[in-house]
N, C-alpha and C positions, 0 to 999 in steps of 0.2 A: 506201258508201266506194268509190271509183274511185280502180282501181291504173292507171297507166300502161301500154298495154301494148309487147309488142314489136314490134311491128310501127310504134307513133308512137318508140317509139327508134330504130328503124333510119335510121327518116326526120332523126333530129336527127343518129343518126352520118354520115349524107349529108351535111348540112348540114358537119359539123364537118371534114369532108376538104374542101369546096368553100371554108372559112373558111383552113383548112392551105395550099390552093392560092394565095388572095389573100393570107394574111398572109406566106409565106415564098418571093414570088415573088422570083426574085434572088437565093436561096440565101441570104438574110438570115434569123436565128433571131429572130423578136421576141421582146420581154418583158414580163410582167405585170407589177404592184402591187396586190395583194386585201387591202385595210385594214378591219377586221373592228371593229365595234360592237357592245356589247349581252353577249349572254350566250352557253354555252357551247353553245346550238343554232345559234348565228350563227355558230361558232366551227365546228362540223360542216359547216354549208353552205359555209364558204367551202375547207372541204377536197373539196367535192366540185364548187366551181366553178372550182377549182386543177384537181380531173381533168378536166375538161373544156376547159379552156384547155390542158393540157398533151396531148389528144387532138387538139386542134388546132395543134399546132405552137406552142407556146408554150412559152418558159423564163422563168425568175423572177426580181423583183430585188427590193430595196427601198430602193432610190432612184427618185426620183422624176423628177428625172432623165435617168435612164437610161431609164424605162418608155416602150413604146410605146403600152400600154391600161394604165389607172389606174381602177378598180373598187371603190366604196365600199359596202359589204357593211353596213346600215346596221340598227339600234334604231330603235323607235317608245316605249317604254316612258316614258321621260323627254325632259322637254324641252330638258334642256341637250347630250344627245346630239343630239338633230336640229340644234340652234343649231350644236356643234361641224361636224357634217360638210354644212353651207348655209355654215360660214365656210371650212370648209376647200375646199370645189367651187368657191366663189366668187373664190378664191385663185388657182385652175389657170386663171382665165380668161388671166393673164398666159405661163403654159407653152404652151397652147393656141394663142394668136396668134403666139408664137415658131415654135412647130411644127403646124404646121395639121394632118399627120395623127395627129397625139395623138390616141387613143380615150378619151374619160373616159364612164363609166358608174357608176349610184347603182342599186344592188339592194338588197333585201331589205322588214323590216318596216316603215320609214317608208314607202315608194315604196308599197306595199300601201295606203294611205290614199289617195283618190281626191285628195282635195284637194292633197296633197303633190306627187303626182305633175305634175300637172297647175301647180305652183308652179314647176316644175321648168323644165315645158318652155315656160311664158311668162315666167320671168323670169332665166334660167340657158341660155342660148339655144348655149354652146359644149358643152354635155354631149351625148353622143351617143348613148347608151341609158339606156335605163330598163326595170327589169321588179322584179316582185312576187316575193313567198312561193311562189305558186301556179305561177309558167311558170319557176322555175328552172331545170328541167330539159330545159326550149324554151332554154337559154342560146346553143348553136351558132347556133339558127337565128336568135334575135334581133341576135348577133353580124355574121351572115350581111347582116342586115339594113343594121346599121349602117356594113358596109364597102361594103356597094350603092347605098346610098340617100344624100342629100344632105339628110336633116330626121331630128329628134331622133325615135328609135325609142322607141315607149312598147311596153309589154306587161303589162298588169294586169288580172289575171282575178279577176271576183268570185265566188268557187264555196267550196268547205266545203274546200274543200282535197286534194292528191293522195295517193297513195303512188306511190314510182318506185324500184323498187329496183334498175336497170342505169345508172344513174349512178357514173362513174368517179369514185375517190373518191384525193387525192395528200391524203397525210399524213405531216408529219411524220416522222423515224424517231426511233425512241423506244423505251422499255420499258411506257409508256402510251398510251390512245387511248379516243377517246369513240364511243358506238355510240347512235345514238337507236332507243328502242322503240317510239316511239309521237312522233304530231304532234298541234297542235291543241288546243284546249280547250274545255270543256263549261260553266266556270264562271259565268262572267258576273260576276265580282268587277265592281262598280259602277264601279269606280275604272281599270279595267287594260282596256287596248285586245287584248290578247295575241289573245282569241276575233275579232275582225274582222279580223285581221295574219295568223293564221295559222292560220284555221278551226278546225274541230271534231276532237274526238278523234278519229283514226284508228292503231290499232294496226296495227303491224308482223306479219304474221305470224311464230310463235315460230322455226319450222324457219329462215327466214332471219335472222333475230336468231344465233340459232346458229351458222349456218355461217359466215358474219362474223367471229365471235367465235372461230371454230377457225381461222379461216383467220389473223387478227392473231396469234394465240399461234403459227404455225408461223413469224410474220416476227419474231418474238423478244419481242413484248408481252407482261406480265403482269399489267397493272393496267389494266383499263377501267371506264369510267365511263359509266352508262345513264343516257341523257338522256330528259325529256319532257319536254313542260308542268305534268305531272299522271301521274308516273308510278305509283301507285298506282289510277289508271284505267285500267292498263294491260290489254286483254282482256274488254273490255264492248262494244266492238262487233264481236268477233269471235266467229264462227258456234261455234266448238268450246269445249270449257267450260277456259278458263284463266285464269289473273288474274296480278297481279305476283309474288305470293308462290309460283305454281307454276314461273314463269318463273327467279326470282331461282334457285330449289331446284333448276332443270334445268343453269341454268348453274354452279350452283357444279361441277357434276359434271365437267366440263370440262378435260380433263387437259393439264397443264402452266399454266394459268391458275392467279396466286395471288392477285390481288386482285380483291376487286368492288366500288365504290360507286356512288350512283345521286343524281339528283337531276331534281327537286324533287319533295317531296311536299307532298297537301295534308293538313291533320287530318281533315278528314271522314270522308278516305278511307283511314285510316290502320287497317289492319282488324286484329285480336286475331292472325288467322291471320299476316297480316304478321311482326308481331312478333316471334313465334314463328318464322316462318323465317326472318329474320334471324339468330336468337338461337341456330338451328342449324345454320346455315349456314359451317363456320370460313374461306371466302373473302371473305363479305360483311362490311366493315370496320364496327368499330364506331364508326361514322360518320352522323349522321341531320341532315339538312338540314328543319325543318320550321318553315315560316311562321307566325307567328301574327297579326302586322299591326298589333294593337290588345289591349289589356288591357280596355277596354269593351267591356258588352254591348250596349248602345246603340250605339255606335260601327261592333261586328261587324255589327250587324245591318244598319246603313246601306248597308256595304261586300260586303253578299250573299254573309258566308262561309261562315255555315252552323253555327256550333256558336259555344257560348259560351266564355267563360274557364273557368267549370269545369269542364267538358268538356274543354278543350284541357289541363289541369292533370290529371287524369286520367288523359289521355292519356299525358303526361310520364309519369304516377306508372308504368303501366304497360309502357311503354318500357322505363326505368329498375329495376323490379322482375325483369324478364326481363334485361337490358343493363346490369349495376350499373355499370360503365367508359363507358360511350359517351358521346362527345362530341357534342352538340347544336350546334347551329348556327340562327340565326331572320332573317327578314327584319323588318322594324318600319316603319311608315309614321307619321310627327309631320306633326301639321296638317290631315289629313284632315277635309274642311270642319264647320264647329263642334265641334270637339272642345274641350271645353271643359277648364278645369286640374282639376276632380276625373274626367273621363275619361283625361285623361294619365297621374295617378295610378295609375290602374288599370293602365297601361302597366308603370311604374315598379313595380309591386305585382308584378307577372309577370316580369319581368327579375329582382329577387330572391328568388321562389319558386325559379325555375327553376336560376339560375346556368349561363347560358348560355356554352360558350368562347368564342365573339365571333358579333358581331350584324351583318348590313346593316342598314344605315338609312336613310332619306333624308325631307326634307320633301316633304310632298306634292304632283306636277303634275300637272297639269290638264291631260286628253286629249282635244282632240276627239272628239265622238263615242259617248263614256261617258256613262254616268248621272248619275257625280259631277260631271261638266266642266258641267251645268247645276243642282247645288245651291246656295244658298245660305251666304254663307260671313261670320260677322262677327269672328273671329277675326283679329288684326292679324298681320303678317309674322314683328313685333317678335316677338311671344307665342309662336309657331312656333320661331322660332329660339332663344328662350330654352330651350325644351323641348326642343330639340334637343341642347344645350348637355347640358344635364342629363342627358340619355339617356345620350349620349356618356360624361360625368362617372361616372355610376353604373357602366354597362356595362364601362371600361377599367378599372375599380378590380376589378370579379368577374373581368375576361380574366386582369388581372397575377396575382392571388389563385391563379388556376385555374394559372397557368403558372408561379408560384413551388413548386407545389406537384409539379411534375414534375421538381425539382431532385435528380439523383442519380440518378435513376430509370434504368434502359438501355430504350431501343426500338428493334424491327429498322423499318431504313427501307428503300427502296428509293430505289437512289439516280438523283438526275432529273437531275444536270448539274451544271456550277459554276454558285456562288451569284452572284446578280444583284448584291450588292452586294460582292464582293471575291473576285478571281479567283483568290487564294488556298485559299478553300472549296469544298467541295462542298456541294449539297443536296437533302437530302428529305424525306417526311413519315411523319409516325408512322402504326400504323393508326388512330390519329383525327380522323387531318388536319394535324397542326398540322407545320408548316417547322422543321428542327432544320440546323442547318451547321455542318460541322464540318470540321476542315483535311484536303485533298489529302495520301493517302497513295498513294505506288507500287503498282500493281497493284489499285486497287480504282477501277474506271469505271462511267461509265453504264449502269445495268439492274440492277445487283449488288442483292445485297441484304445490310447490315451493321446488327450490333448499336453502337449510338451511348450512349453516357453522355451525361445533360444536365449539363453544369457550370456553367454559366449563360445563366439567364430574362430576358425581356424580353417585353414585353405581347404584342406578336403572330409572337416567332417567338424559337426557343432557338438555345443554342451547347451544342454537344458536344463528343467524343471518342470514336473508336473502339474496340471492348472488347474484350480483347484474350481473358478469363475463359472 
């Protein structure tokens, strides 16, 4: 594993005051736009490519506008994310000829694919940088690049991936906040590009995970969220003998921190020990995010996950026997090439063992690169999307079921802001996850934390009431 060290940061903080000097010559403040793709480690990167923009003399906007640097922070996962942010670069070409020193730049996991990249800079000819997964933390200096130079700056490095823990990180203010423990993956799921985007497992060491994490509770946080690819790998490539389960245990200790949830795990690596310190842990919500993908064994085995449906059904049974309350949560892939209607079944078999509170879904794409993207597929589109239909069908009949059954109930929420759909509520989530909004009362803001009555369900999010009891 290769940490970054300080001595190549110093050199990027050089870079970022000589960027400070060009961008704010004139006593002009420029402004960003960092439009963020994908999942909630894309969601971290781009608060730590926000500290770095704002190291450099940068303030923020979201209009576009107004933007002087426009930064697409981009997904490789799916195809209709990459389709999205090729329509949308291809769009700025018109902002671009308006204003010639417009910066537009495309980072993250799609730029990471050689080919992509390289799409970029022969057919998208007004974009001005480019950089990967790997030299995020080179951002000043690619930056540096792009205001020096007169041609599209690439920057994509094929390597297993860094650690850099003196990246400045502008987040949000909040009573929440994401902390990743670990990068990279080890997996090789047939189907998922994630291990060639964003290299190999590399843990965080624990000590700075920590201090992080004391440092956010003194700015008023209470709820963080541990991020990885595979966070239950957490501490297998590291020298000293730790794993997730020691780490979760360490931080619940963490005074003034009340919540803790994490994600993603995989089943395989979903250990006894785990469980159990979940199970003892009273920060860590009872909350568990775990993928299953496919109800076939034939199917699992295609897709290199590693354990079968009874097994992952066990898995549950054991969860659930330590965790009688916890809310489940699954990702599900429909289509994955030859899956045929009595392997769907199998799908549909496991979505009602389990009775999952709500599911990701999606039909399956095809990634350059993967295993899968060269199998054989005689499966019609038709057949896919009827199954998908189905999925959907089955799955929103066990959500509402699961969320009728929360009628009456009181949970302490922590409240995250008003509610997106009417600016009359507030909202937040239960310790299992689930959105409850309930009306704006005097004296009760962002961070608090209130007992909520549910008065009424709705399939993926409740209405309450304050309790007064």
């Amino acid at each position: 594993m290769k940490t970054v060290t300080s001595e190549e940061m110093n050199q990027q903080f050089s870079y970022a005051e000589q960027v400070k000097h060009l961008a704010c010559a004139g006593g002009k403040t420029p402004k960003a736009l960092v439009i963020t793709y994908g999942c909630q480690q894309n969601e971290n990167d781009s608060e730590r490519i926000r500290g770095m923009l704002a190291q450099m003399g940068y303030d923020f906007t979201e209009e576009k506008e107004e933007a002087d640097l426009i930064l697409y922070n981009t997904c490789a996962v799916r195809e209709g994310a990459e389709q999205r942010v090729l329509g949308n670069v291809g769009a700025l070409v018109h902002e671009k000829r308006r204003r010639p020193n417009l910066l537009i730049g495309i980072c993250g996991c799609m730029m990471q694919q050689e080919h992509m990249a390289k799409t970029i800079k022969q057919k998208y000819r007004h974009v001005s940088f480019v950089f990967g997964t790997h030299t995020l933390h080179k951002f000043p200096q690619i930056l540096w690049r792009a205001l020096s130079e007169e041609q599209t700056v690439i920057s994509v490095e094929q390597s297993d991936g860094v650690i850099c823990e003196e990246v400045p990180v502008r987040r949000e203010e909040g009573p929440k906040a994401w902390v990743s423990i670990m990068y990279g993956c080890n997996n090789f799921c047939t189907y998922c590009i994630v291990p060639y985007v964003r290299g190999r497992e590399r843990s965080r060491q624990p000590e700075k995970v920590l201090v992080e994490i004391r440092e956010l509770v003194k700015t008023g946080v209470t709820e963080i969220t541990l991020l990885g690819q595979n966070v239950n790998a957490y501490g297998k490539d590291l020298p000293e003998d730790i794993d997730f389960a020691d780490l979760l245990y360490q931080i619940n200790q963490i005074e003034g921190l009340k919540r803790i949830r994490f994600m993603t795990s995989h089943p395989k690596d979903m250990s006894q020990k785990l469980i159990d310190t979940m199970a003892v842990c009273d920060k860590v919500m009872p909350q568990l995010h775990l993928p299953f993908q496919a109800g076939s064994d034939r199917i699992l085995e295609k897709m290199n996950r590693r354990y079968t449906q009874e097994q992952y059904l066990d898995l549950v049974r054991r969860v659930r026997e330590k965790m009688p309350d916890i809310a489940l949560t699954t990702d599900i892939i429909v289509g994955f090439p030859n899956e045929t209607k009595e392997d769907f079944e199998e799908t549909i078999k496991v979505l009602k063992a389990v009775r999952f509170d709500s599911v990701f879904s999606f039909i399956y794409s095809k990634r350059q690169g993967t295993p899968a993207a060269v199998m054989e597929d005689a499966i019609s589109d038709s057949e896919k999307h009827e199954n998908f239909d189905r999925l959907l069908e089955v799955q929103n009949q066990i959500s509402r079921e699961i969320n009728d059954a929360c009628f009456g109930k009181t949970f302490e929420l922590l409240v995250e802001g008003e509610s997106k759909t009417d600016e009359n509520m507030l909202t937040g989530r239960t310790p299992g996850g689930k959105i409850v909004n309930f009306p704006k009362e005097e004296g009760i803001k962002t961070g608090d934390y209130v007992n909520v009555t549910v008065t009424k369900t709705n399939t993926w999010s409740l209405l309450g009431e304050i309790c007064r009891d």
